[in-house]
TORVOZA-114866 format. One record per residue (C-alpha): residue in one letter; x, y, z; residue number from 1. Coordinates in pm, 1 decimal, always signed. Each point is the difference from the previous one (the first is absolute). Example, Ala and Ser with C-alpha at 12.3 -4.5 7.8 and 13.67 -1.06 7.14 Angstrom:
REM residues 2
(A, (+1230.0, -450.0, +780.0), 1)
(S, (+137.0, +344.0, -66.0), 2)
//
This chain:
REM residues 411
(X, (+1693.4, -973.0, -1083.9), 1)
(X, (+225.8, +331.2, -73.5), 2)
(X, (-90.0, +231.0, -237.3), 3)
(X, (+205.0, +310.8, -121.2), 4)
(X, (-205.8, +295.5, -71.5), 5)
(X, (+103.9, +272.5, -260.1), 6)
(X, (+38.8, +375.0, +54.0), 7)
(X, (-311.4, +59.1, -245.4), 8)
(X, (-251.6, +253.0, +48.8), 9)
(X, (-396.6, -77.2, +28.5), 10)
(X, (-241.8, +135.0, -176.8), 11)
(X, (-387.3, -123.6, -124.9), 12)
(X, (-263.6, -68.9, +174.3), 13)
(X, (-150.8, -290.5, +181.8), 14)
(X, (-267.4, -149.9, +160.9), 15)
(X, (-33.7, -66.0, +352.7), 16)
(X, (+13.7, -338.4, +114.7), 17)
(X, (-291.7, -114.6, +247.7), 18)
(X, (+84.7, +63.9, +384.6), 19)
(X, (+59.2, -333.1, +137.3), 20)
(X, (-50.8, +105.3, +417.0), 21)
(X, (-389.7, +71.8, -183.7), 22)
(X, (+23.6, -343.0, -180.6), 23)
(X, (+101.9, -173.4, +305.3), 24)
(X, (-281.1, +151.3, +218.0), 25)
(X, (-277.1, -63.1, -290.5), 26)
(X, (+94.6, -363.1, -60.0), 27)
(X, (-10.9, -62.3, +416.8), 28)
(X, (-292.7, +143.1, +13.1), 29)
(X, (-188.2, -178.1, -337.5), 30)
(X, (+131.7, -344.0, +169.0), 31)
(X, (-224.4, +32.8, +302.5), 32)
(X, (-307.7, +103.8, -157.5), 33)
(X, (-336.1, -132.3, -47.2), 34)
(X, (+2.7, -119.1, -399.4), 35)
(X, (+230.4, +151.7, -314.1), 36)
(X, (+139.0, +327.2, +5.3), 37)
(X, (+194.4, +130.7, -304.4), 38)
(X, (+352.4, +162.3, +42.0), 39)
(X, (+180.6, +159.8, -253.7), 40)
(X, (+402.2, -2.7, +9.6), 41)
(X, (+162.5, +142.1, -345.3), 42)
(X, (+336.3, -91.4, +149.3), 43)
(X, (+104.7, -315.7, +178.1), 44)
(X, (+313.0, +26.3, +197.3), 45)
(X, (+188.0, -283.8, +227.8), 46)
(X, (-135.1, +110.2, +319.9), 47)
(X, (-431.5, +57.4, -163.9), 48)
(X, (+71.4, -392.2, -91.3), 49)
(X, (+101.0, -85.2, +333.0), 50)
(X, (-343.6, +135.9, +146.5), 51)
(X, (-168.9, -180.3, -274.6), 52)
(X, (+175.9, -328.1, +33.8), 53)
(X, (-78.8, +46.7, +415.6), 54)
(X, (-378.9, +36.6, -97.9), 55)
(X, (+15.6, -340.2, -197.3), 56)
(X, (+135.2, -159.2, +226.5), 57)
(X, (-265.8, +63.6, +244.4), 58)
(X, (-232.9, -138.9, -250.6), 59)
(X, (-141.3, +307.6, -157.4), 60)
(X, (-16.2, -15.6, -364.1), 61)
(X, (+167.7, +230.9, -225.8), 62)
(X, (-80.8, -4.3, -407.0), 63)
(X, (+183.0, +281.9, -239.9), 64)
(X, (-139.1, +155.3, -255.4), 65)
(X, (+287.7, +239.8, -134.3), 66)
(X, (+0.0, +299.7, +296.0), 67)
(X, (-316.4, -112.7, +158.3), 68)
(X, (+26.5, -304.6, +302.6), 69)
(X, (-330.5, -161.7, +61.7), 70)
(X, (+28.3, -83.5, +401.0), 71)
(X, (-218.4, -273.4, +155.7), 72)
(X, (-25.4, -53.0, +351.7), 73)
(X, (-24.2, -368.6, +107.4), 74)
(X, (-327.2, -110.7, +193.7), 75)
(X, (+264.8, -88.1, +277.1), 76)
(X, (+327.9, +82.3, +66.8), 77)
(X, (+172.5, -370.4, +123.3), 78)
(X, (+301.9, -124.8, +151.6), 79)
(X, (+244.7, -30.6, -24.4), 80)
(X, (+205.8, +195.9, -283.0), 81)
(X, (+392.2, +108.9, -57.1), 82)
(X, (+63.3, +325.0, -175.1), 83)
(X, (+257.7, +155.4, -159.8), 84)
(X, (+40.7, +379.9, +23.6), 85)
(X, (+355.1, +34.9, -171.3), 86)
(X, (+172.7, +318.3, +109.4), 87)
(X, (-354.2, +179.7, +33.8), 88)
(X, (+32.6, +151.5, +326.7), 89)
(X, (-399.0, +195.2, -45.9), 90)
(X, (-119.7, -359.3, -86.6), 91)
(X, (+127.8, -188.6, +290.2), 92)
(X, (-113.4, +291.2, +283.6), 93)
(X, (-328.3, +82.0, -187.7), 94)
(X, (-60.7, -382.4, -24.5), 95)
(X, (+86.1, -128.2, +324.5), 96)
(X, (-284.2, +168.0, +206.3), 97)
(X, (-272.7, -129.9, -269.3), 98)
(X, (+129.0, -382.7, +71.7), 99)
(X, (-44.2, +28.8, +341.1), 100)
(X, (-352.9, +183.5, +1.6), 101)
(X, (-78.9, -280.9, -206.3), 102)
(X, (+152.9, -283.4, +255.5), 103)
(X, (+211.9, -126.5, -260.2), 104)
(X, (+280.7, -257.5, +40.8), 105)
(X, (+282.8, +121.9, -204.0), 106)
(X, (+373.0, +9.6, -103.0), 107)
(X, (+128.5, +295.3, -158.1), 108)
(X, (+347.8, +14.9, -168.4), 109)
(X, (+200.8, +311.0, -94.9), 110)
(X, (+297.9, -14.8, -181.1), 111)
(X, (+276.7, +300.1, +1.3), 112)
(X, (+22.2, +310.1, +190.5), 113)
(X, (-355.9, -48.7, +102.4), 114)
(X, (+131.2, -310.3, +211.6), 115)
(X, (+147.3, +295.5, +212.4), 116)
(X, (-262.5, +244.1, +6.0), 117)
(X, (-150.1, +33.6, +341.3), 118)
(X, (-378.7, -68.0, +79.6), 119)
(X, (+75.5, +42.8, +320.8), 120)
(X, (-358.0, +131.7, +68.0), 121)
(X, (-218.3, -325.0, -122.0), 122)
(X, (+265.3, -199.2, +219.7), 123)
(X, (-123.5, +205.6, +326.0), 124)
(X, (-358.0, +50.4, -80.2), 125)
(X, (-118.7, -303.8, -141.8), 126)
(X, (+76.0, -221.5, +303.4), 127)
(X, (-226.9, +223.8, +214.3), 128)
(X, (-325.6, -72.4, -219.5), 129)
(X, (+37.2, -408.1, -45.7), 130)
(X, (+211.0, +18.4, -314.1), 131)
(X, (+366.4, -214.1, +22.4), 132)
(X, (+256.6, +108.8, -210.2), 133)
(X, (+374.7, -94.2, -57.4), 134)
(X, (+305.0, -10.1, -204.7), 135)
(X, (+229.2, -216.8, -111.7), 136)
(X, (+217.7, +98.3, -298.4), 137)
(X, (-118.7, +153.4, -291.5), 138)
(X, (-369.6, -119.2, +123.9), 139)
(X, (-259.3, +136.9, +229.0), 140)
(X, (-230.5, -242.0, +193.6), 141)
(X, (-380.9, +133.8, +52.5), 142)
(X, (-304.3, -218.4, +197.2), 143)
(X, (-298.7, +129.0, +199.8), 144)
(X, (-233.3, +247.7, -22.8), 145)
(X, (-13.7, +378.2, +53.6), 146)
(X, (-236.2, +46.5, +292.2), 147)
(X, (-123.6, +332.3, +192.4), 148)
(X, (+37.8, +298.7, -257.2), 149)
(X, (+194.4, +261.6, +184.3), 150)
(X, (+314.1, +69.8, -111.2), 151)
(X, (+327.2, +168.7, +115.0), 152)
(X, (+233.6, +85.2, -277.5), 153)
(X, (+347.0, +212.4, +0.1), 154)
(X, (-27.7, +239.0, -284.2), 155)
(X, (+340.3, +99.9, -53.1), 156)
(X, (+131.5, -363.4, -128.6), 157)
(X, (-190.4, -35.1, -282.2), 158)
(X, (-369.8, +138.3, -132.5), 159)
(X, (-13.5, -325.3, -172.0), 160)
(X, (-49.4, -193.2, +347.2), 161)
(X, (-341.8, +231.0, +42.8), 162)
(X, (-96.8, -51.6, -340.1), 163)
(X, (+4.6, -364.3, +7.2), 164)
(X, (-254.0, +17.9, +364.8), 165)
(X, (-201.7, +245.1, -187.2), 166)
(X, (-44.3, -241.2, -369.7), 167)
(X, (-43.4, -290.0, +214.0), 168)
(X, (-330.3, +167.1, +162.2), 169)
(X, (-137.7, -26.9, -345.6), 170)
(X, (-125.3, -343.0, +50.0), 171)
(X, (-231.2, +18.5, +335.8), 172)
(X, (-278.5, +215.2, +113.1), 173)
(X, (+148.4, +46.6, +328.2), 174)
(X, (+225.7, +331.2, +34.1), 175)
(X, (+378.1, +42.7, +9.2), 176)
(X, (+73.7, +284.4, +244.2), 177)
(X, (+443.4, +59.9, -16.9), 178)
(X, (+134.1, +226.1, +223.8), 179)
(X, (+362.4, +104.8, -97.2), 180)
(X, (+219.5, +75.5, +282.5), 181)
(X, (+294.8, +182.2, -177.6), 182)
(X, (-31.0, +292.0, -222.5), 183)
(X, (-26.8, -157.9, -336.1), 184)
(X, (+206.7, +9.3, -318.3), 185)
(X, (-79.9, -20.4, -397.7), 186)
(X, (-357.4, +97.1, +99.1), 187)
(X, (-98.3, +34.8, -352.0), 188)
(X, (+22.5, -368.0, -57.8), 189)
(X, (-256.7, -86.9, +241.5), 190)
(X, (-213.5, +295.5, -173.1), 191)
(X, (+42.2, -195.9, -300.8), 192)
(X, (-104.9, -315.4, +201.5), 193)
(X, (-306.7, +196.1, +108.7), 194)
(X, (-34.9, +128.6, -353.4), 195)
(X, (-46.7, -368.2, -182.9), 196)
(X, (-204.7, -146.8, +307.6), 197)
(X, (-256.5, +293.5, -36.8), 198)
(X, (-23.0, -107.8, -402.4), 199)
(X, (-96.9, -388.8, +93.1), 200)
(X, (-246.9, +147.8, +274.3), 201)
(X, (+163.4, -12.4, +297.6), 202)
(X, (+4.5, +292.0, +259.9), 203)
(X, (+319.9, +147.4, +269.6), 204)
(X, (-63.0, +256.7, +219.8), 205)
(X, (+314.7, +191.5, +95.9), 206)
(X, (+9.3, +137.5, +333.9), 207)
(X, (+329.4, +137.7, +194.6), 208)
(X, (+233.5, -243.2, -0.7), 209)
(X, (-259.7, -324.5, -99.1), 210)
(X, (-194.1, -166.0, -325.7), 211)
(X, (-333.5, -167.3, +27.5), 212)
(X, (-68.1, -235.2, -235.6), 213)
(X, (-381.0, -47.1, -115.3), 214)
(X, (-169.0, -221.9, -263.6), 215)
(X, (+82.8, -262.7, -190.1), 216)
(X, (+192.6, +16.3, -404.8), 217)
(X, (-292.4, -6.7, -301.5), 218)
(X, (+133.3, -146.6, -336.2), 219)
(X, (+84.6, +306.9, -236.3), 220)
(X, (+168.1, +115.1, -314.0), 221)
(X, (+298.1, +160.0, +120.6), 222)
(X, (+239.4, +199.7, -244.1), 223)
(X, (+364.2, +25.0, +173.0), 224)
(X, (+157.7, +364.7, -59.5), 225)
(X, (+355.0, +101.2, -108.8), 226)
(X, (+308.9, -23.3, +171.6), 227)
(X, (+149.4, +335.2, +195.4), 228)
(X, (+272.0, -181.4, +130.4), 229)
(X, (+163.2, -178.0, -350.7), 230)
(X, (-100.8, +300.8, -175.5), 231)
(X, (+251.5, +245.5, +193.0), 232)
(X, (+329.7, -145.4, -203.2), 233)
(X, (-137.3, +74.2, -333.3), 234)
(X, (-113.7, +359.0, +160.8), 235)
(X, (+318.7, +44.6, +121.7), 236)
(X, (+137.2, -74.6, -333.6), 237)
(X, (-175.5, +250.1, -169.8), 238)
(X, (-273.4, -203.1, -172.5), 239)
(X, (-341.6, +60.5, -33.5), 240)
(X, (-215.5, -234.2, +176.8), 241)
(X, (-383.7, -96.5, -39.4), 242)
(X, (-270.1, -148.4, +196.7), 243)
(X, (+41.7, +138.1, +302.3), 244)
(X, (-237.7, +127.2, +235.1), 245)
(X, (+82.8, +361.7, +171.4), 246)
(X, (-260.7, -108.1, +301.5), 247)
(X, (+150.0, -310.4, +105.0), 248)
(X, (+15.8, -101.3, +332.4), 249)
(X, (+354.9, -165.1, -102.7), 250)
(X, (+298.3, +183.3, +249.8), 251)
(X, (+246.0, -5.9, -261.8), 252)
(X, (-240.0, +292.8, -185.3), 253)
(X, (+178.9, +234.0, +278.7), 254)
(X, (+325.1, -76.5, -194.1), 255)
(X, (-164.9, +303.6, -235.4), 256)
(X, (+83.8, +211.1, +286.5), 257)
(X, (+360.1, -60.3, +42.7), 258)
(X, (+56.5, +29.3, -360.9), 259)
(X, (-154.3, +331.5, +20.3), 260)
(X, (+289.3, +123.2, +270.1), 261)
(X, (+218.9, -132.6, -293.1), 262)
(X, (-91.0, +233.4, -240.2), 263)
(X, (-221.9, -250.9, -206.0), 264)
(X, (-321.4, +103.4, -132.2), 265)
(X, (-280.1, -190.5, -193.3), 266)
(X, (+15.1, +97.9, -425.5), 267)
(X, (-271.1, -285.0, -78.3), 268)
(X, (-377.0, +56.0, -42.2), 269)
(X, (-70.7, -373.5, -72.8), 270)
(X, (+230.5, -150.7, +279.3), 271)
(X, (+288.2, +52.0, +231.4), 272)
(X, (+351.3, +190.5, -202.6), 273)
(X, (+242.3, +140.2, +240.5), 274)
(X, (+221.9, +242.5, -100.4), 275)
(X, (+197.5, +258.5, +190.4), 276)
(X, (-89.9, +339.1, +3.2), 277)
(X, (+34.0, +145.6, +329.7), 278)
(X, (+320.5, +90.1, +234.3), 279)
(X, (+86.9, -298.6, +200.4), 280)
(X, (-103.8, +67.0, +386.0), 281)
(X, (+350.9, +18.7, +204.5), 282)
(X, (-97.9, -249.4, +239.7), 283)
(X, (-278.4, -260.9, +2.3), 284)
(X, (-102.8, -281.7, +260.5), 285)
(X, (-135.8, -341.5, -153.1), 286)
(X, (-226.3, -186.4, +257.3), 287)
(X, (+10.1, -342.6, -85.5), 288)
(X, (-284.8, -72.6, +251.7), 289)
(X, (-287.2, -54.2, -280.7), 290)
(X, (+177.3, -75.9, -292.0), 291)
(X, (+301.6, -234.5, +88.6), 292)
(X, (-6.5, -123.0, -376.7), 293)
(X, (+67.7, +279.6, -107.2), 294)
(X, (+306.2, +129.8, +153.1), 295)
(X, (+272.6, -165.0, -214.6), 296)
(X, (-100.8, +167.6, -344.4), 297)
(X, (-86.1, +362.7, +245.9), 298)
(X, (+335.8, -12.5, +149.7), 299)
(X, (+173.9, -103.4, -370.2), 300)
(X, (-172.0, +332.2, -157.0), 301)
(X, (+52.8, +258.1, +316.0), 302)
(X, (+374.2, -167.5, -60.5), 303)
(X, (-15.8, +211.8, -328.2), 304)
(X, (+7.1, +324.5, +166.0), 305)
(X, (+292.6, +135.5, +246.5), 306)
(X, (-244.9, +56.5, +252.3), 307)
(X, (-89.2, -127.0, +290.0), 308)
(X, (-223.6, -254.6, +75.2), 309)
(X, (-112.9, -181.4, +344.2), 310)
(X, (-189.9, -342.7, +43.7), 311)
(X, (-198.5, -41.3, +278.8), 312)
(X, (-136.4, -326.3, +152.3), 313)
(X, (+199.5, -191.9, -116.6), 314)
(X, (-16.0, -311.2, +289.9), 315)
(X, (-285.6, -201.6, -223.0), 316)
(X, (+168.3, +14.7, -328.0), 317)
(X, (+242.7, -243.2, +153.5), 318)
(X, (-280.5, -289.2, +4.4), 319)
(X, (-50.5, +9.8, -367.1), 320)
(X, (+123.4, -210.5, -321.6), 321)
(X, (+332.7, +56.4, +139.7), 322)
(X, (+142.2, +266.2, +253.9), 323)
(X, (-120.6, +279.3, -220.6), 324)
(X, (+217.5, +218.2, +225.8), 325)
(X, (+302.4, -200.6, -109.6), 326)
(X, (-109.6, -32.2, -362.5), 327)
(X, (-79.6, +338.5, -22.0), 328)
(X, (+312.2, +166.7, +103.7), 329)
(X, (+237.2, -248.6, -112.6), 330)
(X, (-146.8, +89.7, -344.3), 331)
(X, (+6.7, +374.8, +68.0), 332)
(X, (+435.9, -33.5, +141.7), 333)
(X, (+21.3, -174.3, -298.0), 334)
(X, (-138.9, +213.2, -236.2), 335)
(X, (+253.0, +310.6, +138.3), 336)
(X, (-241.6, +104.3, +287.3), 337)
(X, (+193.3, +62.8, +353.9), 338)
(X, (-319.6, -93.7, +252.9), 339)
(X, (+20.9, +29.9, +305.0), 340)
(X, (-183.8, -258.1, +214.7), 341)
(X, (-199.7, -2.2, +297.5), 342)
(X, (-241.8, -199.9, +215.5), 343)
(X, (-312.9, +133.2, -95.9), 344)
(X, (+83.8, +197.6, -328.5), 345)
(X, (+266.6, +75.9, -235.0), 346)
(X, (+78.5, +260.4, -218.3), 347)
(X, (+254.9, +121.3, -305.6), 348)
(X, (+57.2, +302.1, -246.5), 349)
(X, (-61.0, -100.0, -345.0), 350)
(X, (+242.3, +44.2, -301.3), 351)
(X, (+5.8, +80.7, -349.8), 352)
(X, (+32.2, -355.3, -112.5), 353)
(X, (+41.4, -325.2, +87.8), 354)
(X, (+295.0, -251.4, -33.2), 355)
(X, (+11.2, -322.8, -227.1), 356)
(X, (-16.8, -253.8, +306.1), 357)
(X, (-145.0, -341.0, +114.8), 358)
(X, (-345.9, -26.7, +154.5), 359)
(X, (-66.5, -308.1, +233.8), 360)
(X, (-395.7, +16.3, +19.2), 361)
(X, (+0.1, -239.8, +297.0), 362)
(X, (-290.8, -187.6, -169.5), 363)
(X, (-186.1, +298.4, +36.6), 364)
(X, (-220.6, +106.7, -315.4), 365)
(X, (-12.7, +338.5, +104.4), 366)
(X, (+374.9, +40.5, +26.2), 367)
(X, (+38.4, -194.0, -343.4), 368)
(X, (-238.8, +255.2, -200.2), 369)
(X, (+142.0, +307.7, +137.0), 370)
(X, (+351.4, -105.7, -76.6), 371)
(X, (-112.8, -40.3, -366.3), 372)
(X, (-154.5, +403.3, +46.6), 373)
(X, (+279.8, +109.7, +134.7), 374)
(X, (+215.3, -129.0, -311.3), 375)
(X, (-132.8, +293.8, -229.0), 376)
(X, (+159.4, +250.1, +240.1), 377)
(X, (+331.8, -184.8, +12.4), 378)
(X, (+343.4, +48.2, -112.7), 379)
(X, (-33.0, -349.2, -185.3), 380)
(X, (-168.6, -373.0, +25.3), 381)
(X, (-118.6, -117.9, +342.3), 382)
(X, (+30.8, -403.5, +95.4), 383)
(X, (-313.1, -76.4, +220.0), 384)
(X, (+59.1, -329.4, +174.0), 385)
(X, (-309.3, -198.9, +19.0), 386)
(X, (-199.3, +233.3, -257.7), 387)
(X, (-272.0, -326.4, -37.2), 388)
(X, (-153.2, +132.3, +367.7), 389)
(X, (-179.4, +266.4, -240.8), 390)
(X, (-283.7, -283.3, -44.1), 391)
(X, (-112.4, -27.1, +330.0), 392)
(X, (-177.8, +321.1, -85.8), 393)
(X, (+27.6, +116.8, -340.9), 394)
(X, (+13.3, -338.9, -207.7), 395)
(X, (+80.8, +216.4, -319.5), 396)
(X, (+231.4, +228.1, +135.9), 397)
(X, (+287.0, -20.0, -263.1), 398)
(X, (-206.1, -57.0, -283.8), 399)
(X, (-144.0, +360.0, +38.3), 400)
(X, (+301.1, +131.1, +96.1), 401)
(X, (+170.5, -103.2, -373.0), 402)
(X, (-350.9, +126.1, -148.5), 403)
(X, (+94.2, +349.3, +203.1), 404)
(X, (+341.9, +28.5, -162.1), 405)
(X, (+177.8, -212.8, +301.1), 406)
(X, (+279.7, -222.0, -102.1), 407)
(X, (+95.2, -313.1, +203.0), 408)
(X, (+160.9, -324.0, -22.7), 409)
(X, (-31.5, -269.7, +214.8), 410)
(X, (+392.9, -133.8, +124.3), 411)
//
């Protein structure tokens, strides 16, 4: 689906939506506990339904009552069951470790870019503790069960690989201990792992360079914060945005800090307005080490500003939705921006304003949504090819946007 976006400036102010890498870890962990736990999700998107289509399959039930999900373990997980996880890469890696500490015999099918996402890691660790695993197509083959709990994980291909070891311990009393051989990267998502396992009882020690996983999950009531990562376009627009908490363990709350070498300041006492007020710092370096996601929107709004900016890291942002290093500064060339490109980081001076152009979003729902941002700074109407990846994240996405002031039609 294309969409062409209007050059119309935002202005209101919004609620965040709920963070779905906390709804993901919340449901996991509800679905191997010991009786009902309560979750409440104000916002579904495409990729919360995978996880809670995965958990139903599995044989947990799952009852709605408006935001809240009433989450029932079964007495006994059987054999065997096929899953489908969509396009939801955090379902399939923090799900696959769970099925094989439980020794289940399953098929797992992925369907678009996520057919070509590695998980490279599972693949070379499971073998070594009496799990099989395959591929064949769009489907993933698991049998077996995980034995002797002593883990060596890379931590510079994905945080999400640790994640699903450390979720998985939730169900036995004996301890995970991971040691992770590689400096590791997007920390702050297996802080928010740690974060949601401590709230259904479970304990991880961090020591240098390892996790220990202790206890087993409890059944709780479990309230799912806001969203720092889906909440940064409508910042970056200029609208004020509620329901956000200033002491989350989220990365993408660091995206504060870059705004702030921008110039942008905070105006709101009951939520999150950014509004320029400072001098613009000459140069600036964007790390994209801990908050990946948020790099297309960052790099769109230091685009604004003829002055230099640097991204660092970039190697891992090339293993997301789509080559976010591709996406990224394709959009940014196209847009006016002269970047120049290298292995491990790029970087471009910003201008005054950006070009009426065509924005592939590769599929990619971060692309999509900054492309529609970047519209109120442009010269006229940007085309977004493939605007409908928005709902893998933000369901709603357009439908606040028009509520904002956006206008958009689909082609």
């Amino acid at each position: 689906m294309n969409r062409i976006v209007e050059n119309k400036k935002l202005k209101g102010e919004i609620t965040a939506i709920t963070s779905k890498s906390y709804a993901h870890r919340a449901i996991f962990c509800a679905a191997l506990c010991k009786g009902e736990s309560i979750i409440e999700i104000d916002n579904i998107s495409k990729d919360i339904d995978s996880s809670l289509n995965a958990i139903i399959s599995m044989g947990v039930e799952v009852r709605r009552l408006k935001n809240k999900f009433y989450i029932r373990p079964p007495k006994e997980f059987t054999s065997p069951i096929t899953i489908n996880v969509g396009e939801s890469g955090t379902t399939l890696r923090l799900l696959m470790p769970i099925i094989a500490s439980l020794g289940l015999v399953a098929k797992i099918i992925r369907t678009g870019s996520l057919i070509n996402r590695t998980n490279s890691v599972y693949f070379e660790e499971f073998p070594k503790h009496g799990v099989n695993i395959y591929e064949k197509d769009e489907c993933i083959f698991l049998s077996g069960k995980l034995q002797n709990y002593n883990f060596v994980l890379p931590g510079n291909i994905s945080s999400q690989f640790i994640s699903g070891f450390l979720i998985a311990s939730g169900f036995f009393n004996e301890n995970f201990n991971i040691h992770i051989s590689t400096q590791i990267e997007s920390k702050p998502y297996i802080d928010m792992t740690i974060d949601v396992m401590e709230k259904f009882g479970a304990l991880v020690v961090e020591k240098y360079n390892s996790y220990i996983a202790k206890n087993t999950f409890l059944s709780t009531n479990y309230v799912v914060e806001k969203d720092w990562s889906n909440a940064l376009f409508f910042l970056a627009a200029g609208v004020n945005v509620k329901g956000l908490d200033i002491n989350s363990k989220q990365g993408d709350i660091k995206a504060l800090e870059f705004f702030k070498t921008l110039g942008y300041e905070n105006i709101s006492k009951r939520g999150f307005h950014l509004v320029k007020k400072s001098p613009t710092q000459l140069t600036r370096v964007l790390d994209a080490k801990n908050m990946p996601d948020a790099v297309p929107i960052l790099c769109v709004m230091a685009g604004l500003s003829k002055t230099k900016t640097k991204v660092i890291n970039i190697e891992r942002l090339r293993l997301k939705e789509s080559d976010r290093v591709k996406s990224t500064v394709e959009m940014l060339e196209n847009l006016g921006i002269k970047v120049k490109l290298g292995e491990k980081s790029f970087s471009f001076v910003g201008i005054d304003k950006f070009n009426k152009a065509t924005i592939n979003s590769y599929n990619d729902h971060r692309i999509a949504m900054t492309a529609s941002i970047a519209a109120s700074y442009s010269d006229g109407a940007l085309t977004i090819i493939d605007s409908e990846s928005v709902e893998k994240s933000y369901l709603n996405f357009f439908d606040d946007f028009k509520s904002l002031g956006g206008e958009t039609h689909v082609l």
